[in-house]
MMTF fields as JSON, N, C-alpha, C and O atoms, coordinates in Angstrom:
{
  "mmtfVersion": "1.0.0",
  "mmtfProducer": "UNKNOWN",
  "numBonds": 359,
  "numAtoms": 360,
  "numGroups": 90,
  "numChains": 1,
  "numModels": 1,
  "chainsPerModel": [1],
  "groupsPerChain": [90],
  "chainIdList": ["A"],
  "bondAtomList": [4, 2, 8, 6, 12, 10, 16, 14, 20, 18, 24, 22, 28, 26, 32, 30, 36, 34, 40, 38, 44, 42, 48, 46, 52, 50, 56, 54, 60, 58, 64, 62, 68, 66, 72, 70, 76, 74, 80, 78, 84, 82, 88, 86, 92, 90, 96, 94, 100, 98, 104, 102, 108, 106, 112, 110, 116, 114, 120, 118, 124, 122, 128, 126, 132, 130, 136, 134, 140, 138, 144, 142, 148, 146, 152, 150, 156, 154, 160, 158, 164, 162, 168, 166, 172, 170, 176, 174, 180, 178, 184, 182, 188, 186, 192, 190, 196, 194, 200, 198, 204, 202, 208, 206, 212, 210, 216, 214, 220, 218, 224, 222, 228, 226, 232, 230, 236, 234, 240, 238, 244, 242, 248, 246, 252, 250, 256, 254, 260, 258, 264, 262, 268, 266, 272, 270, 276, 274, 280, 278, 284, 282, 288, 286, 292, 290, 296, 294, 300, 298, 304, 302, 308, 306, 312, 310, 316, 314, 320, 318, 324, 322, 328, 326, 332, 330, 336, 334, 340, 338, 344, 342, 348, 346, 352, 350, 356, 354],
  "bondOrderList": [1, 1, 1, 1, 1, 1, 1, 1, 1, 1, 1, 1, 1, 1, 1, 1, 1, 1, 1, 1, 1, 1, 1, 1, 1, 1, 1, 1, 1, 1, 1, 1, 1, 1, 1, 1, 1, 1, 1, 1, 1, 1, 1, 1, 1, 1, 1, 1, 1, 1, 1, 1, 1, 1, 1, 1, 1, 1, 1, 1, 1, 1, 1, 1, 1, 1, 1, 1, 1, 1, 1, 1, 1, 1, 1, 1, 1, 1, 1, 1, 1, 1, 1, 1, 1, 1, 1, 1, 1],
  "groupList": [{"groupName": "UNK", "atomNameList": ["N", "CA", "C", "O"], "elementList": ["N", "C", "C", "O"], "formalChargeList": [0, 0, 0, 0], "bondAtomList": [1, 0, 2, 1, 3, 2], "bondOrderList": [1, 1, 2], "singleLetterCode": "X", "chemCompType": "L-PEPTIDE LINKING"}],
  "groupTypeList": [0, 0, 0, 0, 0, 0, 0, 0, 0, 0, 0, 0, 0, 0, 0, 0, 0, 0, 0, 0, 0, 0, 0, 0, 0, 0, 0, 0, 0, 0, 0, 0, 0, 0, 0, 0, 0, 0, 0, 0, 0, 0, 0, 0, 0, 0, 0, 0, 0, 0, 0, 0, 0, 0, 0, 0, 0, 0, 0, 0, 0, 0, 0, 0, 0, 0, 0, 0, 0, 0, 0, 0, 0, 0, 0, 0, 0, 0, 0, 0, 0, 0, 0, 0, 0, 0, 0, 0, 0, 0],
  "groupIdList": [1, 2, 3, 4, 5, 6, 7, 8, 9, 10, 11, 12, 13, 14, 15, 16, 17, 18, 19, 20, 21, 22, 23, 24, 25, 26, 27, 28, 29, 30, 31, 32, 33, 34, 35, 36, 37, 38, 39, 40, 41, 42, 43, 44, 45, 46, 47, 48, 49, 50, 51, 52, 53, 54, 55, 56, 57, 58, 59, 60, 61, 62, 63, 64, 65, 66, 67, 68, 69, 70, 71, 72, 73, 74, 75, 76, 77, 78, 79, 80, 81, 82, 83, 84, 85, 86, 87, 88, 89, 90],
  "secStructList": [7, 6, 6, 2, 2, 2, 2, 2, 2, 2, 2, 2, 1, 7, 7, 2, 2, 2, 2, 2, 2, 2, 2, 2, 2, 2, 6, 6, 5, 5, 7, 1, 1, 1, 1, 7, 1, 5, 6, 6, 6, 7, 7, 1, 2, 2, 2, 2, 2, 2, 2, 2, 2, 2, 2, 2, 2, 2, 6, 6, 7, 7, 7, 2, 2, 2, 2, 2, 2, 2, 2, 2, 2, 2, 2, 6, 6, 6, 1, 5, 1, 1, 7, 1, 1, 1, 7, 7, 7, 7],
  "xCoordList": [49.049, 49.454, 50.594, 51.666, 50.289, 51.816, 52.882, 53.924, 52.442, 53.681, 54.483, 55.706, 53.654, 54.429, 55.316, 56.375, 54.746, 55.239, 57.016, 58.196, 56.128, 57.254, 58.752, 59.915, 58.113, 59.161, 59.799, 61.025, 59.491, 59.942, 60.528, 61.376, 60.386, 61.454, 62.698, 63.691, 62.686, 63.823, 64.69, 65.893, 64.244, 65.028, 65.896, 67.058, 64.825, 65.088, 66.79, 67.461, 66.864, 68.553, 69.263, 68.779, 70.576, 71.278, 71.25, 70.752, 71.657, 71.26, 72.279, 73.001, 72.376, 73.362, 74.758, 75.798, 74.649, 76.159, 76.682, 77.84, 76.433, 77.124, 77.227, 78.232, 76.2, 76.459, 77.816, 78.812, 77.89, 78.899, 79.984, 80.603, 80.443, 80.773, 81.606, 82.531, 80.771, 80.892, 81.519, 82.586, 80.91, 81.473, 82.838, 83.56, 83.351, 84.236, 85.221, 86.049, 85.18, 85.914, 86.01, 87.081, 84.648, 85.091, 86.164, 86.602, 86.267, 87.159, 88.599, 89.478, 88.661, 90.152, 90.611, 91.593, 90.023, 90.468, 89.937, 88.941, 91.007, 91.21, 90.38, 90.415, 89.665, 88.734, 90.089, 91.313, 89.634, 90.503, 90.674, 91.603, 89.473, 89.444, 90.585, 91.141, 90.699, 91.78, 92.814, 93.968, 92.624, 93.326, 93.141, 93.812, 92.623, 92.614, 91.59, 91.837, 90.527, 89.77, 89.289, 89.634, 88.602, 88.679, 86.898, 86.03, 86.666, 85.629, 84.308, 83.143, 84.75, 83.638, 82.797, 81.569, 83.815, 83.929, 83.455, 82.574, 84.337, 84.139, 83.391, 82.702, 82.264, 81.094, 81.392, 80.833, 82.253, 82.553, 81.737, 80.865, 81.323, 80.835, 81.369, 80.787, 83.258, 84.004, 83.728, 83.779, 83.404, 83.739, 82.25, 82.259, 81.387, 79.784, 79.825, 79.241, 80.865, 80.447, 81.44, 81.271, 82.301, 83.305, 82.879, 83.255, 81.735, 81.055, 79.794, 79.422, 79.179, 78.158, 78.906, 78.277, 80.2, 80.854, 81.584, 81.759, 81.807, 81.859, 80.764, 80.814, 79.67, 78.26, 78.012, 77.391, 78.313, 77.971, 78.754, 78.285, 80.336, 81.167, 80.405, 79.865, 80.308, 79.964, 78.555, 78.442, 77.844, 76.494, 77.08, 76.518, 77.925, 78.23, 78.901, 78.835, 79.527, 80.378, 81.324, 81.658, 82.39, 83.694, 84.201, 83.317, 85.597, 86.053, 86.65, 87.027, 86.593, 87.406, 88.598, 88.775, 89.56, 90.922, 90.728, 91.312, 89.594, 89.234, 88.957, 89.161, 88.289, 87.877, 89.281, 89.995, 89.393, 91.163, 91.618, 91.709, 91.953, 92.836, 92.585, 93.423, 90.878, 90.054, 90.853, 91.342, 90.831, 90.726, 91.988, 92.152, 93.258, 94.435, 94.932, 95.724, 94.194, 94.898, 94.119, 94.669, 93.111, 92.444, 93.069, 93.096, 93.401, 94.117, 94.996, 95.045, 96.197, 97.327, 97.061, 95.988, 98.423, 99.001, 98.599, 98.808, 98.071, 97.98, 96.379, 96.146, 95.652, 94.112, 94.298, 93.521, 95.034, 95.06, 95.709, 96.843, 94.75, 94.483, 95.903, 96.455, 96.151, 97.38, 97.686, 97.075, 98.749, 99.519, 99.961, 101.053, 99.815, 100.444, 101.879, 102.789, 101.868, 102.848, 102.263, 103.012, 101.392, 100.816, 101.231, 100.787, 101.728, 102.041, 101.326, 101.321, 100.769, 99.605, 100.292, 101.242, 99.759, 99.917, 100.871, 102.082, 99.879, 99.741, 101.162, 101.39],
  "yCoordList": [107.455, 108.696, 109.318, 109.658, 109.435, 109.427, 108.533, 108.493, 108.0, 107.127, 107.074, 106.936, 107.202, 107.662, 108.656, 108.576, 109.691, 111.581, 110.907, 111.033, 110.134, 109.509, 109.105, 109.504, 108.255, 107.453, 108.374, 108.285, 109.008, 110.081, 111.26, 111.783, 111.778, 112.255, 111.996, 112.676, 110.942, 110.165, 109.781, 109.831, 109.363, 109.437, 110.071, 109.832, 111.587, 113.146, 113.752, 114.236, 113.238, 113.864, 113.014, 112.362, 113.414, 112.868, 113.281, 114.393, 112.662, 113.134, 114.567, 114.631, 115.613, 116.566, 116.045, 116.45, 114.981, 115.021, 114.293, 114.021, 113.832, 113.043, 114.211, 114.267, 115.169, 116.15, 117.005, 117.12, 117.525, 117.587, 117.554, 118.457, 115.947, 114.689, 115.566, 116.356, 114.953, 114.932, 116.144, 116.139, 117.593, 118.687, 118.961, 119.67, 118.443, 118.537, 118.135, 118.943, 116.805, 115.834, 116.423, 116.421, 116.967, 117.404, 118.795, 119.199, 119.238, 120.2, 119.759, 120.418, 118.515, 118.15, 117.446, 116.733, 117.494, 116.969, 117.739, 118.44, 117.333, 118.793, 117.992, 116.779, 118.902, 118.207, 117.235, 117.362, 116.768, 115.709, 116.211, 115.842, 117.253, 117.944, 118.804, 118.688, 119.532, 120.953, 120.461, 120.867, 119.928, 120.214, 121.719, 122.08, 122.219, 123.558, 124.248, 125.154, 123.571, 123.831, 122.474, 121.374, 122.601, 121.557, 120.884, 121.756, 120.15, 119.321, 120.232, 120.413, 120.514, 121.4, 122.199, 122.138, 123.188, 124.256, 124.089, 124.725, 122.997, 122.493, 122.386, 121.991, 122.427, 121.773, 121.17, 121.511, 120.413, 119.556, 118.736, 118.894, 117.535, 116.667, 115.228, 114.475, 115.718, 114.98, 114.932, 113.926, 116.24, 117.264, 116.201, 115.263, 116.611, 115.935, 114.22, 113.622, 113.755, 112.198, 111.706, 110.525, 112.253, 112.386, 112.533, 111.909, 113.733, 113.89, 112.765, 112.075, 112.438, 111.31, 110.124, 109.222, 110.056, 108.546, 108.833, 107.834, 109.712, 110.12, 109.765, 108.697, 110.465, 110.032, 108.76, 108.157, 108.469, 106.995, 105.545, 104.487, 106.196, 105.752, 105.877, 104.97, 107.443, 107.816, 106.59, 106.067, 106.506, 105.974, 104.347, 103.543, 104.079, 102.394, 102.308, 101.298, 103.531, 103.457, 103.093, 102.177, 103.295, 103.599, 104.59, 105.233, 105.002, 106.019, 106.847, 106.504, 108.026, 109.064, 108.582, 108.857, 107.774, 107.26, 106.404, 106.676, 104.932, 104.787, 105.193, 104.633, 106.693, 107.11, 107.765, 107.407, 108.316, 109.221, 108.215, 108.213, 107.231, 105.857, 105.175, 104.543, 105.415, 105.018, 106.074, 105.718, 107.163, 107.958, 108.413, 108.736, 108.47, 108.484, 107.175, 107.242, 106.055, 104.886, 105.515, 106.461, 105.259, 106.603, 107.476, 107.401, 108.046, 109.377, 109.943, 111.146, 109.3, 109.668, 110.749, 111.13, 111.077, 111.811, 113.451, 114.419, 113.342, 114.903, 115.168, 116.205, 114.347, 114.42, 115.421, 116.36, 115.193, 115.947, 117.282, 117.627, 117.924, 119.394, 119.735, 120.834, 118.988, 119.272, 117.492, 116.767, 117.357, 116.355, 115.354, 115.801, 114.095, 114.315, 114.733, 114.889, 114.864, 115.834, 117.614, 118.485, 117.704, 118.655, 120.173, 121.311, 119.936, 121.31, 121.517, 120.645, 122.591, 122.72, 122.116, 121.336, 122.52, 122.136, 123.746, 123.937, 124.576, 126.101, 126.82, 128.027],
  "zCoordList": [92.232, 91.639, 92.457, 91.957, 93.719, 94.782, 94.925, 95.579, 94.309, 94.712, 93.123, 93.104, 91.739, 90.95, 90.666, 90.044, 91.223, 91.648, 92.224, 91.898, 93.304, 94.479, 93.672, 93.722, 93.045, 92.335, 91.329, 91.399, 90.653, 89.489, 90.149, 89.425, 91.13, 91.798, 92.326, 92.065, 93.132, 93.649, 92.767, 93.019, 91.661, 89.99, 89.621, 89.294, 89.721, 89.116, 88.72, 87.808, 90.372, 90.21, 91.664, 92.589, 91.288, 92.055, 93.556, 93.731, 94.636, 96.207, 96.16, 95.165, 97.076, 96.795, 97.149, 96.63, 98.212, 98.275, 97.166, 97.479, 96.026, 95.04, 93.989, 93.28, 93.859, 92.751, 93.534, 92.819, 94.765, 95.19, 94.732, 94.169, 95.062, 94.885, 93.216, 93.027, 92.49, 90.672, 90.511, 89.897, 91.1, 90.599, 91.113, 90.412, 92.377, 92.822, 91.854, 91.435, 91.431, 90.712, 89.126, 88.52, 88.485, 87.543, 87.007, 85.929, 88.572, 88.655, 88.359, 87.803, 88.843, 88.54, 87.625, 87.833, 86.469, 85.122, 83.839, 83.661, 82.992, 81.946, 80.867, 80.662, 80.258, 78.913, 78.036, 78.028, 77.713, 76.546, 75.007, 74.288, 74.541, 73.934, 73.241, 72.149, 74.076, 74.333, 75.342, 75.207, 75.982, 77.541, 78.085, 79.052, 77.732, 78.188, 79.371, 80.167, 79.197, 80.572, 81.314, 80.883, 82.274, 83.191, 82.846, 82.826, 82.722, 82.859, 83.736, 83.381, 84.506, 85.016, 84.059, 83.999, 83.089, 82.677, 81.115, 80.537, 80.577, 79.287, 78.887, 79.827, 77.397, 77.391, 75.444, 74.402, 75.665, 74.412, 74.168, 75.023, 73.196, 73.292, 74.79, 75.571, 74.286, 75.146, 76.592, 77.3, 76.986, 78.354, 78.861, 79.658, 78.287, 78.567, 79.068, 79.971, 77.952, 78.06, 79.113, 79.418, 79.655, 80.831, 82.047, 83.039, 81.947, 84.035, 83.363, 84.312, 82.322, 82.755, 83.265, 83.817, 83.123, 82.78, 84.583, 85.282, 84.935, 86.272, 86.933, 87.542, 86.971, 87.469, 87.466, 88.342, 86.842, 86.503, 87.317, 87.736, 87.276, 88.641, 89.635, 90.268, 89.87, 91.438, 92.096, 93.205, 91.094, 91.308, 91.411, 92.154, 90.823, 90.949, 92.532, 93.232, 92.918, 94.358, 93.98, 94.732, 92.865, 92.955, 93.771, 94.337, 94.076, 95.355, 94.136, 93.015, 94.766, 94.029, 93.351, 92.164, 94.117, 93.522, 92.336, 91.287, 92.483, 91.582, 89.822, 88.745, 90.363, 89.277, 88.831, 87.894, 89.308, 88.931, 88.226, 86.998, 89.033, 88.162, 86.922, 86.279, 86.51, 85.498, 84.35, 83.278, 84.795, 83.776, 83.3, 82.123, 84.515, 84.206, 83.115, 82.175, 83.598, 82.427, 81.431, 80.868, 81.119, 79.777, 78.741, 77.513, 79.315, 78.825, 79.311, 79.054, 80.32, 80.468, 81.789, 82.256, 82.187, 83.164, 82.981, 83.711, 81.952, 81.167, 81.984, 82.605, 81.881, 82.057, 83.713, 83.887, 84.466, 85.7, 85.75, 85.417, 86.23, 86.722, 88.004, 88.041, 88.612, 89.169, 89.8, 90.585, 89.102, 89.369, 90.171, 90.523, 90.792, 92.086, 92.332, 91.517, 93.533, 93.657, 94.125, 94.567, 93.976, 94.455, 93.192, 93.347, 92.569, 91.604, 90.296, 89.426, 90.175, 89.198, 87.831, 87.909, 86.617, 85.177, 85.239, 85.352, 85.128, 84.729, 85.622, 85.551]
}
């Protein structure tokens, strides 16, 4: 019975540093939707299937660049919240 509890927790949710991790990242890309708010913020169908598909990186151990790079071939240069180059959209 403990050790089921056990197991169904450890499940539950992600460790904090990966939710971290995810929220950080979903900060820096714009829903696909609109472009208008950021993934964090968004709650599209799009916006949703974007931080699972993040999570879902994070959990395989892709690197941040990785994922950026996933998603820039994706959906273009537009998907980023500020550019490289360091200068916002806005």
């Amino acid at each position: 019975c403990l050790l089921t509890l056990w197991a169904s927790l450890s499940f539950a949710a992600p460790p904090a540093d990966a939710t971290a991790r995810s929220e950080r990242l979903f900060a820096q890309f714009l829903s696909p939707c609109c472009w208008s708010e950021t993934l964090a913020v968004h709650r599209s169908p799009e916006s949703r299937e974007l931080r699972t598909e993040i999570e879902r990186r994070i959990a395989a151990g892709e690197s941040d660049e990785q994922i950026k790079q996933a998603l820039v071939e994706a959906y273009g240069r537009r998907i980023l919240v500020v550019p490289d180059g360091g200068q916002g959209l806005w």
